[in-house]
C-alpha positions in Angstrom: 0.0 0.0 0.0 1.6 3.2 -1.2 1.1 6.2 1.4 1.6 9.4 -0.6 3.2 12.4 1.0 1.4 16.1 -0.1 4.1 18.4 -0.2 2.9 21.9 0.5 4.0 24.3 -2.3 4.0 28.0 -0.6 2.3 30.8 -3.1 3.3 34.1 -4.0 0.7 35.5 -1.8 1.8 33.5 1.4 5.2 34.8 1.0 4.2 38.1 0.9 2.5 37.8 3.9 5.3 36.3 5.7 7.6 39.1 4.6 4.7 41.7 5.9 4.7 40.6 9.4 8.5 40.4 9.5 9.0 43.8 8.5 6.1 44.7 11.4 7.9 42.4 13.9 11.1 44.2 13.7 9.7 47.4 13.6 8.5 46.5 17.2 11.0 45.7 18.8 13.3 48.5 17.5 10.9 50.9 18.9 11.6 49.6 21.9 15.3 50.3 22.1 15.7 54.0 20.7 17.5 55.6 22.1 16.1 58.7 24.4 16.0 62.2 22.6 19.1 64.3 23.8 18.8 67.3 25.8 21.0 70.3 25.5 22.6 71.5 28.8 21.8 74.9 29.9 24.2 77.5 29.0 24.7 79.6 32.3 26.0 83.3 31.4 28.3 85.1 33.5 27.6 88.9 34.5 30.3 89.3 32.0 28.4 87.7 29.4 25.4 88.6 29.6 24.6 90.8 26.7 24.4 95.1 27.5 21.5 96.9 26.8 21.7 98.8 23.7 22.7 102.5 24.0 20.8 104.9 23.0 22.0 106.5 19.5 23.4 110.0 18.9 20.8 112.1 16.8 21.6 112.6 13.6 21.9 116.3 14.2 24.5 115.9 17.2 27.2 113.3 14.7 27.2 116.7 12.8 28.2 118.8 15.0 30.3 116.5 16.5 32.1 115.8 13.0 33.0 119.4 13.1 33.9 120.0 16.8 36.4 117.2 16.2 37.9 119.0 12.7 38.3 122.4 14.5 39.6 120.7 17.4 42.3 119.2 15.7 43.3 121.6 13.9 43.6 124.6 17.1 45.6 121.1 18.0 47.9 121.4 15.3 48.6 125.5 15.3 48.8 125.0 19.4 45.8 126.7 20.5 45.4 123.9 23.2 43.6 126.4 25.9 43.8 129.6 24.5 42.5 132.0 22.9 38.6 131.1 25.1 36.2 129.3 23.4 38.6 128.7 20.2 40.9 126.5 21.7 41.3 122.8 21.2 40.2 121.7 24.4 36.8 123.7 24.9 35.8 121.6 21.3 36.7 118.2 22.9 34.8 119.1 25.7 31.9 120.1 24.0 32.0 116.4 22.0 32.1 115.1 25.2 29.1 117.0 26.4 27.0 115.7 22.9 28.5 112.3 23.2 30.0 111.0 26.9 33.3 108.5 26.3 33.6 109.8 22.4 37.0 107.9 22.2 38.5 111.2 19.7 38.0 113.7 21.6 39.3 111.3 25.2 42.7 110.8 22.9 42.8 115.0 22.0 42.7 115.8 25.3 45.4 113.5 26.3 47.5 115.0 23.2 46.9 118.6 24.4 48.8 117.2 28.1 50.8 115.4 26.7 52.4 118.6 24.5 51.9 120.6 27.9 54.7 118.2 29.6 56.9 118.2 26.6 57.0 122.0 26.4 57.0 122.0 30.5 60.5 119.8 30.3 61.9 121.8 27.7 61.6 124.7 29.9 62.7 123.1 32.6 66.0 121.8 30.7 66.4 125.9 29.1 65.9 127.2 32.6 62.7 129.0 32.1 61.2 127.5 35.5 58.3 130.0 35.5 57.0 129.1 32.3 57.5 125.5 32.7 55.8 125.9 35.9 52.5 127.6 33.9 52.1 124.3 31.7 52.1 121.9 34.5 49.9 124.4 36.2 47.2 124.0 33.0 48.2 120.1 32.9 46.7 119.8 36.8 43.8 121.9 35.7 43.2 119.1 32.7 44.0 116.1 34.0 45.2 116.1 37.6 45.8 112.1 37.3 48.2 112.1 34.7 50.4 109.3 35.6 53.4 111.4 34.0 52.5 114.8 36.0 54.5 113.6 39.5 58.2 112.7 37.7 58.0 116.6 35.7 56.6 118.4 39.1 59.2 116.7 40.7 62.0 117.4 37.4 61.3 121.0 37.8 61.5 121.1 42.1 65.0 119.5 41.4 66.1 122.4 38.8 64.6 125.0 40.9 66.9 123.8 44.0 70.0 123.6 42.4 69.2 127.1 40.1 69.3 128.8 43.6 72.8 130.6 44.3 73.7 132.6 47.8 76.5 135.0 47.6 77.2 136.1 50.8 78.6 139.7 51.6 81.1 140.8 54.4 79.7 143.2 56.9 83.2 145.1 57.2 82.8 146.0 53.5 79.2 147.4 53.8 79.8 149.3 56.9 82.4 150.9 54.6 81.7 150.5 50.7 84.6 149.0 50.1 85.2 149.5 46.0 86.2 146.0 46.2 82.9 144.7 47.1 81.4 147.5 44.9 83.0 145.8 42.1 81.9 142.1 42.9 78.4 143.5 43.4 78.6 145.3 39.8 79.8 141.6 38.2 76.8 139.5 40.1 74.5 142.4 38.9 76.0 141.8 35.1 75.5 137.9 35.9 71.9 138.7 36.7 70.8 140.8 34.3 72.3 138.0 31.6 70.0 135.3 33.0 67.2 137.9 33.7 66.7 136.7 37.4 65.2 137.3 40.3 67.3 138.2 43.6 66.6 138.7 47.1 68.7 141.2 48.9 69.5 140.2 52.6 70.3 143.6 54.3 70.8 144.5 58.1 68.7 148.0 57.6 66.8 149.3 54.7 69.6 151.6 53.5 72.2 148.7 53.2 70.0 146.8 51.1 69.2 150.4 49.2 73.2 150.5 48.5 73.3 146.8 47.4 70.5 147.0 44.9 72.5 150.8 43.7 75.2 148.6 42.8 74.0 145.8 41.4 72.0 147.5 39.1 74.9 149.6 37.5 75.6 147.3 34.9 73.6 148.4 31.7 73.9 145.0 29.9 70.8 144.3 30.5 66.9 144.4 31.8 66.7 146.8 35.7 66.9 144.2 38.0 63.8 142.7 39.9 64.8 142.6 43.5 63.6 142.2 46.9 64.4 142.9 50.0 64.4 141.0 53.7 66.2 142.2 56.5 68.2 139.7 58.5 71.5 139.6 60.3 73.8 137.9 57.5 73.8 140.2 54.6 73.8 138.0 51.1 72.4 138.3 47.8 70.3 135.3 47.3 69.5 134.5 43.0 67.1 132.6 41.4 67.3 131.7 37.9 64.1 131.6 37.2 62.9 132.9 33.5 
């Protein structure tokens, strides 16, 4: 007796639907394993960081005139009106930038040009001698910019110059009680000496009319301007000169 096997031939259709529910499975279970969504860490700013608040704009109108504040400015600059004449100098048109526009960075840098050429001219004056003049610029430097790191080391340039400009010729007392010529003669050379550097004296006299003869004397040399002098009374007669121009 023959037993027959049936062999089942699988159609098109049945493979499709095998295939279908394949692709269904494994879309399951890889649903199940991605991955959780990534979330950024939250970027902490610093005070420094944090963004300013926008400042207000200059008016059209004020960049205008502050255009042309800066032009005159530099030019007074250049032909060295730095304070003077009023009101057309370099330094009342960098102020008046700074009134339209606080921190304008041209006209912070103008002002610091106009000290700086103070100090320069101050310590050429200093180096020539002319103390008094040199002593004028620092004077307009403090009344600009009383900070300047470079103010101290010239105020303290010119206090040096000023000490050792300072000479103190004394005079003996047995030639004023009797006007000697001798000392009539040295008196008439210092005189010439001062005159030349057009300094100031102070005449140290025991009574007014010895310091009267001294200043007779020292002003007969004619090679130069009359002699600005004062006079203290004290009991060591001298004629004390300062070279200051």
């Amino acid at each position: 007796m023959r037993i027959f096997s049936v062999r089942r031939v699988a159609s098109p259709d049945y493979n499709y639907a095998v295939v279908l529910l394949l692709g269904i499975w494994l879309l399951v279970v890889t649903s199940c394993t991605i991955a959780p969504p990534i979330i950024a860490p939250a970027i902490s700013i610093t005070p420094n960081q944090r963004p300013t608040a926008p400042q207000n704009p200059v008016p059209e109108p004020a960049l205008i005139e502050i255009q042309r504040l800066l032009r005159e400015a530099e030019e007074a600059l250049f032909d060295d009106r730095l304070t003077t004449p009023v009101e057309d100098n370099a330094w009342y048109r960098y102020l008046r930038v700074l009134v339209l526009e606080p921190g304008n960075q041209s006209a912070q840098e103008g002002i610091s040009d106009i000290v700086e050429k103070y100090l320069a001219w101050a310590i050429q004056d200093i180096e020539a001698g002319y103390l008094r003049k040199a002593r004028n610029y620092l004077s307009k430097v403090r009344a600009i910019d009383a900070t300047h790191p470079n103010l101290p080391a010239v105020e303290k340039r010119l206090s040096q110059r000023k000490a050792s400009s300072q000479q103190i010729v004394k005079l003996s007392r047995f030639d004023l009680d009797n006007h000697t010529i001798s000392l009539a003669n040295e008196l008439f050379l210092l005189g010439t000496q001062i005159q030349k550097q057009n300094a100031r004296i102070i005449i140290v006299a025991r009574n007014d009319a010895e310091g009267r003869w001294i200043y007779q004397q020292l002003n007969k040399a004619d090679s130069g301007p009359r002699i600005r002098a004062q006079i203290q009374l004290d009991t060591t007669p001298s004629v004390k000169i300062f070279s200051i121009q």
